[in-house]
N, C-alpha and C positions, 0 to 999 in steps of 0.2 A: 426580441431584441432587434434593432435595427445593424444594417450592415458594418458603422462605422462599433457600434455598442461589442459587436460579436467578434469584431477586428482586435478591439482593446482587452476583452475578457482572454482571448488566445492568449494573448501580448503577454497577460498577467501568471497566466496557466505557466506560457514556458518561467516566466522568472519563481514561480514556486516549487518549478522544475528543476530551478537551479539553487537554490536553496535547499531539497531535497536530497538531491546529488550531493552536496556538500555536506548537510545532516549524517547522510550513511554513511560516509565515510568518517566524520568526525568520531560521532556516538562512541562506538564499537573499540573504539584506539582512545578512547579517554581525554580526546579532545576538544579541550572548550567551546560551547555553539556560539558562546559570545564574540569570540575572538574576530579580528580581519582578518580576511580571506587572504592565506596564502599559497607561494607555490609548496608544492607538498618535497620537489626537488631540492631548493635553493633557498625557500623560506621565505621568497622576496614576496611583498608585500603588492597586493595585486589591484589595480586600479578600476575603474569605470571600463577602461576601454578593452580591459581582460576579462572582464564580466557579464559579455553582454549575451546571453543565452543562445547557445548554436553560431552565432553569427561570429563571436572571439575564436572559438573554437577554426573555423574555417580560416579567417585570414589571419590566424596564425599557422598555420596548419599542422595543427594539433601538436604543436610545439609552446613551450614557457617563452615568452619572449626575451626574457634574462639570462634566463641560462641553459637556451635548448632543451631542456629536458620535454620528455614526452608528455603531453595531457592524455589521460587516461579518455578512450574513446567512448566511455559508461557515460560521460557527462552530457554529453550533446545528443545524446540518444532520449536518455533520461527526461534532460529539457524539451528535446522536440516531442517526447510520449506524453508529457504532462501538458504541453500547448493543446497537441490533437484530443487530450479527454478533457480538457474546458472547452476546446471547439466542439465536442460531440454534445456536452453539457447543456451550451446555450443552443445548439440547433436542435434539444428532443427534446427540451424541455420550455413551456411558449414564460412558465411564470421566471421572471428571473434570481427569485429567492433561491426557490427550489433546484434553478442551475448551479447557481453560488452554493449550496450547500451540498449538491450531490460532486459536484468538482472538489468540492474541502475534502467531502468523504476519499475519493478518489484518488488524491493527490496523500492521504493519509495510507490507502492502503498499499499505495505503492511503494510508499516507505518504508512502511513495514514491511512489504515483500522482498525489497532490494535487500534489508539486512538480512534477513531471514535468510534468504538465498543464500548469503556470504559466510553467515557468523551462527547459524542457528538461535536465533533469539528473536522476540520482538517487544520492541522497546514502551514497554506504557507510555512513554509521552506518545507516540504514535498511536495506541490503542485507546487513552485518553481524550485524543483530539479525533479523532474515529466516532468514539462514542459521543463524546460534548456536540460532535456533529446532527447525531441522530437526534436528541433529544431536541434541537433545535427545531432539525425538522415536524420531530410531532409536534413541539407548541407551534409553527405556522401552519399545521395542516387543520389547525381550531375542531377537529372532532375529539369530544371529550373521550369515547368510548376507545380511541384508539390506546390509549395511554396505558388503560389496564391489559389490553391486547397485548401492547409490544413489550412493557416491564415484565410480565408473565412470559412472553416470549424470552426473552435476556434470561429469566433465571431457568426457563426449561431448556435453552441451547445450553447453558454455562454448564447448569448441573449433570446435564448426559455430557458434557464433556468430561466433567471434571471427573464421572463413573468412570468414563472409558477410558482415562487417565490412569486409575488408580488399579481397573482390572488389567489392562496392558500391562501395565508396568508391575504387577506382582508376576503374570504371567508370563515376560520376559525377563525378570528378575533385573531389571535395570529401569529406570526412566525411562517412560515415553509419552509422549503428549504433553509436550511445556507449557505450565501454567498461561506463561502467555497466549499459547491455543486455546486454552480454556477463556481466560480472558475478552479473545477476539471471538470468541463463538457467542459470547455472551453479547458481543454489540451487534454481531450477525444480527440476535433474535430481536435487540433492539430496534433495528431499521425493517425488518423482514413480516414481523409477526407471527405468532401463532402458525396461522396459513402458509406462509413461509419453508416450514423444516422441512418437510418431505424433499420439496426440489433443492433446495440449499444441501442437504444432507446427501442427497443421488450427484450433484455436479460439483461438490467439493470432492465427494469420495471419488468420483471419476478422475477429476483434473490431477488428485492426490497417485491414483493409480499408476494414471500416465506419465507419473514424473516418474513413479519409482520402477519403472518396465523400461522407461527411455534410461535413465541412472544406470539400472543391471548393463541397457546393450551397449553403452557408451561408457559405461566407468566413472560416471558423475557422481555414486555415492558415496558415502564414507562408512557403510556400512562394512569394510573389510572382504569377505571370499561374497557372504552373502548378500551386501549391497544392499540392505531393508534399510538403514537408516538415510530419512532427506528432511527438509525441509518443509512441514506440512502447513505453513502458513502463507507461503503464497497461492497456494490450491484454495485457501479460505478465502485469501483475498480476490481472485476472480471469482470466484463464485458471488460471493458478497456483491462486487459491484458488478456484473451482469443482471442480478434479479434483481438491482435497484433501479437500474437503466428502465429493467424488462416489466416492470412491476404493475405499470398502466395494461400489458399485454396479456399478463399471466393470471 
């Protein structure tokens, strides 16, 4: 991509940024993704110039402009995190399809990650457009052979999921492992392949570790005295798009 091309692709990142930002928060509270955008305070109805990804945020300072109320700081974070991984997108990757679709992927699993975090769930339109992402990418990648690799990959990630689903959860005598994890494991093996699970399997289970060792010393889980219960889908989703980043290297 040339410099002005790479300038615009950002540009594009943060506004799917803020779209996102606005998705997670909808979804989850049962509110319509159709709807216009408004203040979540006052209700008031919010324009172009309240819209504008990071930049509203700032010169209003992180205020509604109506009715003071506070803009949640998640937003502009969110925007500027979604800008910086389509700028990573288009500087590591030279073809610019495969930028455009590993930023989809990206920008998909952040989504999912932010609700997950919040609400423990993850939403199939986000695991749907995750995965419609993947297949994309095998039809432009024109190797036939890949196809039967990674479909076979999707149902060996989904199906050990959906095991370890089913033995966890007699074994704890409650739910654990939400389908939707099963789900996302299945586009994991989609985009990853065969080749794939071992490290997909060693760096989700770590990032997963780590969240639930920082939860016990900080009190971030909901797991009660014991704190074992988190959020095991955002540990999918870095893992996921690190080795897809990483996947020329590994």
């Amino acid at each position: 991509m040339t410099g002005l091309e790479t300038v615009l692709f950002t540009l594009l990142g943060a506004c799917f940024g803020s779209f996102i930002a606005a998705m997670a928060w909808r979804l989850p509270r049962g509110v319509t993704v159709w709807g216009r955008s408004a203040c979540p305070a006052c209700g008031h109805g919010l324009g172009v110039a309240d819209l504008l990804p990071v930049l509203s945020f700032l010169l209003s300072r992180g205020r509604c402009r109506h009715c003071g109320g506070r803009v949640a700081a998640l937003y502009p974070l969110v925007e500027a995190a979604t800008a910086l991984l389509w700028l990573a997108c288009a500087l590591w990757f030279a073809d610019p399809v495969a930028a455009l679709l590993v930023a989809w992927l990206g920008t998909a699993l952040l989504f999912l990650a932010l609700v997950d975090a919040q609400w423990h769930y993850l939403p199939d339109a986000g695991v749907a457009l995750a995965g419609l992402a993947g297949l994309l990418w095998l039809g432009w990648q024109d190797v036939p052979a890949l196809w039967a690799d990674h479909l076979a990959a999707a149902g060996l990630y989904g199906g050990l999921a959906l095991a370890l689903r089913l033995l966890v959860s007699r074994w704890k005598g409650r739910e654990a492992l939400g389908l939707g994890d099963v789900k996302l494991m299945a586009v994991a093996g989609l985009w990853l392949g065969l080749a794939g699970l071992p490290l997909f399997l060693i760096l989700s289970g770590g990032a997963g570790i780590a969240h639930l060792l920082a939860a016990r010393r900080w009190g971030g889980a909901d797991g009660g005295e014991a704190g074992d219960v988190i959020a095991f889908g955002p540990a999918l989703c870095l893992a996921l798009f690190i080795l897809v980043l990483a996947g020329p290297l590994v």
